[in-house]
DRENSETI-623986 format. One record per residue (C-alpha): x, z, y; residue number from 1; residue in one letter. Coordinates in Angstrom, 1 decimal, m for minus. Layout:
# residues N
REC;X;Z;Y;NUM;A
...
# end
This chain:
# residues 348
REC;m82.6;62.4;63.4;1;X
REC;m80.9;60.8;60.1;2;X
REC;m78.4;57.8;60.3;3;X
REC;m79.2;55.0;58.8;4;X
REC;m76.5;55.9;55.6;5;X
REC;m78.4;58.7;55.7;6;X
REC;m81.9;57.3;55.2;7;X
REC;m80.7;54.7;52.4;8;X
REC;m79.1;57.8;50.5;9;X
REC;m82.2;59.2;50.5;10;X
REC;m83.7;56.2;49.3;11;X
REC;m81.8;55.6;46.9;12;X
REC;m81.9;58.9;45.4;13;X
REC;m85.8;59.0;44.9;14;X
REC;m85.5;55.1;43.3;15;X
REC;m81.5;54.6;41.4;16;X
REC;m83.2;51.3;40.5;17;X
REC;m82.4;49.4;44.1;18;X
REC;m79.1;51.4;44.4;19;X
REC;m76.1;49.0;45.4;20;X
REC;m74.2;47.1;42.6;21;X
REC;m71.1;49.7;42.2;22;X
REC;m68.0;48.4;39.6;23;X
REC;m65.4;51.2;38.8;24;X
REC;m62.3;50.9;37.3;25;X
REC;m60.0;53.2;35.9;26;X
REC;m60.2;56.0;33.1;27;X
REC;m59.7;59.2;31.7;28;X
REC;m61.7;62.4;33.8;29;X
REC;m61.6;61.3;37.3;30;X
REC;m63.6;57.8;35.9;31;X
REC;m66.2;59.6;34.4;32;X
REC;m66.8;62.7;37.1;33;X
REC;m67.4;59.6;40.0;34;X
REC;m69.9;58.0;37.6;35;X
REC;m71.7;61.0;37.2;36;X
REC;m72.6;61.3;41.2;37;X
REC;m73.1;57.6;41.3;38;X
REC;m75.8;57.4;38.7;39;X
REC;m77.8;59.8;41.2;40;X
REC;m77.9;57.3;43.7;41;X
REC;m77.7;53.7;41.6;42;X
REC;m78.2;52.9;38.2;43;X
REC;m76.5;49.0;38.8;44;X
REC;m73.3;50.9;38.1;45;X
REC;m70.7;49.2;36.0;46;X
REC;m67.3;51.5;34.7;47;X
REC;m64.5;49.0;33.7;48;X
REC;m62.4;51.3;31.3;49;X
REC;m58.9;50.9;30.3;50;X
REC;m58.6;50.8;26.4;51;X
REC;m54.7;51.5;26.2;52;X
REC;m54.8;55.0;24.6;53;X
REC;m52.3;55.9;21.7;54;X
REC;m53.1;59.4;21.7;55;X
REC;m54.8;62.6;20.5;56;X
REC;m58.0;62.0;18.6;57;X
REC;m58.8;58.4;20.1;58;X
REC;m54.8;57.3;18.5;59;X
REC;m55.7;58.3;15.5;60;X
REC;m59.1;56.3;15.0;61;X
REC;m57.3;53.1;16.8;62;X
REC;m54.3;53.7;14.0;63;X
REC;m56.9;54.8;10.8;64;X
REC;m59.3;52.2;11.7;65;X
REC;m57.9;49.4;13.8;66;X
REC;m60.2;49.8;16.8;67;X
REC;m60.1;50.5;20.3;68;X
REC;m59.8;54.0;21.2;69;X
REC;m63.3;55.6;22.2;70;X
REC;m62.3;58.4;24.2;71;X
REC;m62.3;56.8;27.6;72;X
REC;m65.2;55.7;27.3;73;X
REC;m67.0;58.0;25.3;74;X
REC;m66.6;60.1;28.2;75;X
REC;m67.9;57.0;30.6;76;X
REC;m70.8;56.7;28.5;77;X
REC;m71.9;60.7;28.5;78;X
REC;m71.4;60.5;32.6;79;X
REC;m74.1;58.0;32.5;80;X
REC;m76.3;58.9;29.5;81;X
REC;m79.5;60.2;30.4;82;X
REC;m79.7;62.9;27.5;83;X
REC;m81.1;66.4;26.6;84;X
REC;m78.2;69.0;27.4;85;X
REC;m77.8;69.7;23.6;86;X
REC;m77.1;66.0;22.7;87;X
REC;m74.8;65.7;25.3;88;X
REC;m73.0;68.8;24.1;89;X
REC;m73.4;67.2;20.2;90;X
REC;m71.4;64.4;21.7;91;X
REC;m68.7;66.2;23.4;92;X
REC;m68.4;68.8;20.4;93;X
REC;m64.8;68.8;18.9;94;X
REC;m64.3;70.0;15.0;95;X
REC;m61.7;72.7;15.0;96;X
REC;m61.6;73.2;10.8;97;X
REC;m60.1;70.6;8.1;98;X
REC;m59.3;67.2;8.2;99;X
REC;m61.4;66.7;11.1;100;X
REC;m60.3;69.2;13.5;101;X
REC;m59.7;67.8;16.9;102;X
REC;m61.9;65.2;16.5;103;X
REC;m65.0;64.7;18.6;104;X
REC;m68.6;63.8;17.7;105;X
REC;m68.5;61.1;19.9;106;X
REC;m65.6;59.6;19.2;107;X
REC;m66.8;59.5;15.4;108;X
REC;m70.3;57.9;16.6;109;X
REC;m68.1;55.5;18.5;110;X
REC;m66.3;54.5;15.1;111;X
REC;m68.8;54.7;12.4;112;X
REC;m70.8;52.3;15.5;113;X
REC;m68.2;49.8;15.6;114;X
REC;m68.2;49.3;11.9;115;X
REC;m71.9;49.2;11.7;116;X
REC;m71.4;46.5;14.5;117;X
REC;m68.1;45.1;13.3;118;X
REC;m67.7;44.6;17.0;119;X
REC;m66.0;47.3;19.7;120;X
REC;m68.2;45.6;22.7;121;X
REC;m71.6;45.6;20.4;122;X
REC;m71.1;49.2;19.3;123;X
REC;m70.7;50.1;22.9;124;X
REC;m74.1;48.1;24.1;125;X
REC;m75.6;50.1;20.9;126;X
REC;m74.1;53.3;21.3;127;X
REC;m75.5;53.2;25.2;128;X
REC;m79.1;52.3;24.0;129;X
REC;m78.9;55.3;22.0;130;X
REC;m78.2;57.5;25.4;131;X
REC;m79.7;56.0;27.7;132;X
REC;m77.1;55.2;29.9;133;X
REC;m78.0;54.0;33.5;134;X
REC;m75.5;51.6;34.4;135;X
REC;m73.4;49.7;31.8;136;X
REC;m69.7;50.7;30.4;137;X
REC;m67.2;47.7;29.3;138;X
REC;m64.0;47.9;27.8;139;X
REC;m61.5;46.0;30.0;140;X
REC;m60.6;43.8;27.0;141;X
REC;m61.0;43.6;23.2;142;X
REC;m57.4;43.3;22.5;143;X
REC;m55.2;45.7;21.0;144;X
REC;m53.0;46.7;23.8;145;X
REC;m50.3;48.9;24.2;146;X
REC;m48.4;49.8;27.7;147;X
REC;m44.6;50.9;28.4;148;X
REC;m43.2;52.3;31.6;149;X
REC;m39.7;51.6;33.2;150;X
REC;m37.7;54.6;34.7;151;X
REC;m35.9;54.2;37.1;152;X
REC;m32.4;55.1;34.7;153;X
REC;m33.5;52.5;33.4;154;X
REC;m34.7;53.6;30.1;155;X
REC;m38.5;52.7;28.6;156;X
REC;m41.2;54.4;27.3;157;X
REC;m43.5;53.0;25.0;158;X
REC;m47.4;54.2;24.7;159;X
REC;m49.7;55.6;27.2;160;X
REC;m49.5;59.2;25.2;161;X
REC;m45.7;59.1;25.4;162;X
REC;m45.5;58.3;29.4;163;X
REC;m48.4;60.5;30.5;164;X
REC;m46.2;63.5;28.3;165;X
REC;m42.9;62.9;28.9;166;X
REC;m40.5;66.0;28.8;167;X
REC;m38.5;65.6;31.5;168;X
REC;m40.5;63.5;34.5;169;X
REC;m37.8;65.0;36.9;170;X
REC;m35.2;63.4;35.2;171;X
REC;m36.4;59.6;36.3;172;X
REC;m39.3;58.3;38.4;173;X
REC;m41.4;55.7;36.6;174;X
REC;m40.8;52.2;38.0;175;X
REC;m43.1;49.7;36.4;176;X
REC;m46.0;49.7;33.9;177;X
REC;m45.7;46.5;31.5;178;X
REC;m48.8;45.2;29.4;179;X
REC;m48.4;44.2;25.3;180;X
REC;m49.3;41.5;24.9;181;X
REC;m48.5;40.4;28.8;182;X
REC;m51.0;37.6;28.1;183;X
REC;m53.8;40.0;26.9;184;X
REC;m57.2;38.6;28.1;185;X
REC;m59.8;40.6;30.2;186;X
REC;m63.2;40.7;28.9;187;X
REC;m65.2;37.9;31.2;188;X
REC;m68.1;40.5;31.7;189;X
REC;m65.3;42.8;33.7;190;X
REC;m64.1;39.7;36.0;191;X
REC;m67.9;38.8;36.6;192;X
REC;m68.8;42.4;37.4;193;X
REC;m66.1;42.8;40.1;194;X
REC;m67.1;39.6;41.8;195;X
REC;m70.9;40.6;41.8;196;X
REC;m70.4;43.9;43.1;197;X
REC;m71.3;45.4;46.4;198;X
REC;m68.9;48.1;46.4;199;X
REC;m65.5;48.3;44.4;200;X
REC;m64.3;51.8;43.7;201;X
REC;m60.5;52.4;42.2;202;X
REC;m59.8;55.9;40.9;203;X
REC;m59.9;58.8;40.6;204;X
REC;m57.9;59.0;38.0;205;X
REC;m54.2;59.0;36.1;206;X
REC;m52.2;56.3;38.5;207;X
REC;m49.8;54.8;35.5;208;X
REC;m52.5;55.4;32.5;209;X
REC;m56.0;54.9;33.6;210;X
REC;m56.1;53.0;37.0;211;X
REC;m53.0;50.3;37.1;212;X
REC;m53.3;49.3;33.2;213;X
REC;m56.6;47.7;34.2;214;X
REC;m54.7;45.8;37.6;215;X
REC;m52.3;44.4;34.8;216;X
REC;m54.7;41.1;33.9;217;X
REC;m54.2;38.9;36.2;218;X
REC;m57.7;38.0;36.1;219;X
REC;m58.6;41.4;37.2;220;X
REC;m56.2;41.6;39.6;221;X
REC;m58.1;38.1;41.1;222;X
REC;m61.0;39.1;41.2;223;X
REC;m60.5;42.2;43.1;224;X
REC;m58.7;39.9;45.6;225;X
REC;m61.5;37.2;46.0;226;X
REC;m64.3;39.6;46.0;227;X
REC;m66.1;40.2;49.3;228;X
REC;m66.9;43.9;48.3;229;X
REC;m65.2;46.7;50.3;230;X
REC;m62.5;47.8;47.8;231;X
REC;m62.0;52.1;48.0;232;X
REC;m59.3;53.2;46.0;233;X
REC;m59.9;57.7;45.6;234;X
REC;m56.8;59.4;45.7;235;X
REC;m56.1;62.2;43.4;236;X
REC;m56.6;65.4;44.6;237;X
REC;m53.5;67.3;42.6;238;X
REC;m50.2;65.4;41.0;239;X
REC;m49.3;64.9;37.8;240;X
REC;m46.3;65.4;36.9;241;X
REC;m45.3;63.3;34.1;242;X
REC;m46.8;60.4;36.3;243;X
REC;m46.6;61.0;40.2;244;X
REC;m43.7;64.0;40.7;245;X
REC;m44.1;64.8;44.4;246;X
REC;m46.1;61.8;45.2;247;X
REC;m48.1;61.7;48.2;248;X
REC;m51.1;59.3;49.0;249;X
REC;m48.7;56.5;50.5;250;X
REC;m47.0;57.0;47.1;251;X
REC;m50.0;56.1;44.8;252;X
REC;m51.3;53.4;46.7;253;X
REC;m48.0;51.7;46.9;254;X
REC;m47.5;52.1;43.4;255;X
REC;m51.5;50.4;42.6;256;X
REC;m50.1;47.5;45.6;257;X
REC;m46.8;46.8;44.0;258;X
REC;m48.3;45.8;40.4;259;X
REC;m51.2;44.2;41.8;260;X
REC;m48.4;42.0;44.0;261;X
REC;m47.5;40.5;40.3;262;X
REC;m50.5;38.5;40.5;263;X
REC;m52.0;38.2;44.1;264;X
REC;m51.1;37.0;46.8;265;X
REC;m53.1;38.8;49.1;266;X
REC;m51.1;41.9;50.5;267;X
REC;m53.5;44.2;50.7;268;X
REC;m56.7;43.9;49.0;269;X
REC;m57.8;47.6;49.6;270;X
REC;m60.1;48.7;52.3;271;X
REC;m60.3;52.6;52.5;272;X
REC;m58.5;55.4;51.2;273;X
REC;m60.7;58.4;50.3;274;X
REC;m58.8;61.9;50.0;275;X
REC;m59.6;65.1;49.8;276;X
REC;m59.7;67.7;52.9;277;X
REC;m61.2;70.4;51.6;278;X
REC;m59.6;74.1;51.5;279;X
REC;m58.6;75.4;47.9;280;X
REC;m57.6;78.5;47.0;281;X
REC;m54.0;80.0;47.4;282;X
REC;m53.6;81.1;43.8;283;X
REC;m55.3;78.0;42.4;284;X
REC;m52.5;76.0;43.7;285;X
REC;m49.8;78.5;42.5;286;X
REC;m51.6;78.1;39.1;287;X
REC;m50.8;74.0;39.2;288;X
REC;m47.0;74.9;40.7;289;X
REC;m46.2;76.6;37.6;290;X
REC;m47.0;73.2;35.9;291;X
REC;m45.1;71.1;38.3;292;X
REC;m48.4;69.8;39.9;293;X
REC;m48.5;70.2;43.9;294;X
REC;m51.6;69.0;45.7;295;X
REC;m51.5;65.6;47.0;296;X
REC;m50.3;65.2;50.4;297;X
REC;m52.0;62.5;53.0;298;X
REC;m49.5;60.3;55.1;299;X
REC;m51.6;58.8;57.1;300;X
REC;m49.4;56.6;59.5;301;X
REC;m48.3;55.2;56.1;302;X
REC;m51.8;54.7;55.0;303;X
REC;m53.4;52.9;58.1;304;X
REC;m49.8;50.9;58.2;305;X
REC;m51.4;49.1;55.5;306;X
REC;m54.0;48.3;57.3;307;X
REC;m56.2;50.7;55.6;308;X
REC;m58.9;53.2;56.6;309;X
REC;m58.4;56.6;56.0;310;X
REC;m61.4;58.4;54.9;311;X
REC;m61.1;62.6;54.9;312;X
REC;m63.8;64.3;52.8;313;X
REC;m64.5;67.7;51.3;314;X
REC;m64.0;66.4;47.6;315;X
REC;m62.3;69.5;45.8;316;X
REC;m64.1;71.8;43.6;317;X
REC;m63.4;74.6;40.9;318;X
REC;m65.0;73.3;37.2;319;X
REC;m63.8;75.5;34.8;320;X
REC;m60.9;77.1;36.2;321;X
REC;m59.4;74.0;37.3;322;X
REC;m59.5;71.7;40.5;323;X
REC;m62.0;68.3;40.4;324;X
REC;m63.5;66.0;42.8;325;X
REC;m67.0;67.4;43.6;326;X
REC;m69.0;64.1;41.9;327;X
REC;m71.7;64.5;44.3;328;X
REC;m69.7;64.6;47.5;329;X
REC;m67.4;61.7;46.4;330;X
REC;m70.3;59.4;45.5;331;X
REC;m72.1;60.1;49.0;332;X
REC;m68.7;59.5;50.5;333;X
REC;m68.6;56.1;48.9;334;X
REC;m71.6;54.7;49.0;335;X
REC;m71.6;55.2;53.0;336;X
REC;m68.8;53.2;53.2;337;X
REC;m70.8;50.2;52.8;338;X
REC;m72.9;50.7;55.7;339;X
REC;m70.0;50.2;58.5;340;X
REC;m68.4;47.8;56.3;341;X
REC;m68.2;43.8;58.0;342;X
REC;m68.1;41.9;54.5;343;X
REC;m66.4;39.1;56.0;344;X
REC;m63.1;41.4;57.1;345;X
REC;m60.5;42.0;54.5;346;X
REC;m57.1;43.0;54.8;347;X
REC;m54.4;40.1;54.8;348;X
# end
């Protein structure tokens, strides 16, 4: 006999339309492989995308053209679209010859959208018509921002690029992530899709780049506090070592607590942690040692000290030679939280 979770997953597969209101935040590949097992089960799916990038191909439009840097959510949008395989793949395609090489398709849509537009939001809405994209994607703000991070020597890094590639993480933990400008404001649409949403999901994704950049408007930070949604933050399944050296679970979500404190007053405005339990191969792991990335350890006194529920799933999967969230387990995993979730308990 199915469970009731079970029943509306089913339901919601064979009609997206009356899925739950979902609002992600966060970035880079862990954003966009959640999305893509959301959209299965709900299409009122929002992605709240940090727009901090320096780097790679998305730096150089921001620097050539003075817009936001696509990539982010370029790869947002594609997790959503609802496209034949080969426009997906015309969108993803990088150019490996001339002046162009390492740029993607996309990424130049992106631009030669927002010019058309003359707007970084409109070329979005556009550039989303075009795929078909079942949910929405938003920029967490219009402003040209840039981040820095403070080690714990003391010394600062400037620019997401330089933090999430810096030579010698051993040589200092990062302390604090700072915002420029510190006043930057959050686009309203963001704030007013946290506070309508049924579910809030933080993560997967890169801790210092993609996931706390987002927590540094304080508006954000609000409304996360004030909404009634059960608030998941995914942990990642293998460290980084630029960013979380030999951090466990505890580690990242004291790290997402400790900025949001900046702003709220709540303590704890997380509900469940959802980590990986799944076996992965010996010589996998080996692989990722020889990079200085270890797989993410759960401390899960620490965890429930918080006052937050531990959730144990089988996330990991191999995609190309490499370890990722399984998008179809984490997004049944998720969306079943809701259905033993008392909307008028939050942590205090």
């Amino acid at each position: 006999m199915l469970t009731d979770i079970e029943e509306k997953l089913i339901q919601f597969a064979r009609n997206p339309r009356i899925g739950p209101r979902i609002t992600v935040i966060g970035g880079g590949t862990g954003l966009s492989t959640l999305l893509r097992g959301l959209k299965l089960y709900t299409h009122n799916l929002t992605a709240i995308v940090t727009v901090a990038d320096n780097g790679g191909s998305s730096g150089m439009l921001r620097e050539d053209m003075g817009m936001l840097p696509p990539g982010d959510i370029r790869n947002c949008i594609l997790a959503l679209a609802d496209t034949e395989p080969l426009l997906s793949d015309l969108f993803h395609y990088r150019f490996s010859e001339g002046r162009l090489s390492g740029q993607s398709f996309g990424n130049l849509f992106i631009a030669a959208m927002n010019s058309v537009c003359g707007n970084f939001y409109e070329a979005i809405v556009n550039v989303s018509k075009v795929l078909a994209v079942k949910g929405r994607v938003l920029p967490v703000s219009l402003q040209n921002i840039n981040i820095s991070a403070q080690l714990s020597d003391g010394s600062m890094i400037v620019g997401e690029s330089e933090i999430g590639n810096r030579p010698d993480p051993e040589a200092a933990q990062i302390i604090d992530i700072f915002m420029d400008p510190a006043d930057a404001s959050p686009m309203p649409e963001a704030v007013d899709a946290i506070m309508k949403a049924d579910l809030l999901v933080l993560g997967p994704g890169s801790l210092y780049t993609s996931i706390i950049p987002n927590l540094l408007f304080p508006e954000i930070c609000e409304a996360v506090e004030k909404s009634k949604a059960p608030t998941v933050y995914v942990g990642n399944i293998m460290t980084q070592p630029a960013e979380t050296l030999n951090y466990d679970t505890y580690g990242h979500v004291e790290a997402i607590l400790r900025h949001m404190r900046r702003t709220c007053s709540r303590t704890n405005p997380i509900d469940y942690c959802v980590v990986n339990n799944a076996w992965i191969d010996e010589e996998l792991i080996e692989r990722y040692h020889l990079q200085s990335a270890i797989q993410v350890t759960t401390d899960q006194e620490g965890i429930e000290d918080l006052g937050i529920k531990l959730i144990e799933a089988p996330l990991a999967c191999v995609h190309d030679g490499k370890i990722r969230h399984d998008h179809t387990v984490l997004a049944r995993t998720v969306i079943s939280l809701l259905s033993n979730h008392d909307k008028g308990h939050r942590n205090g």
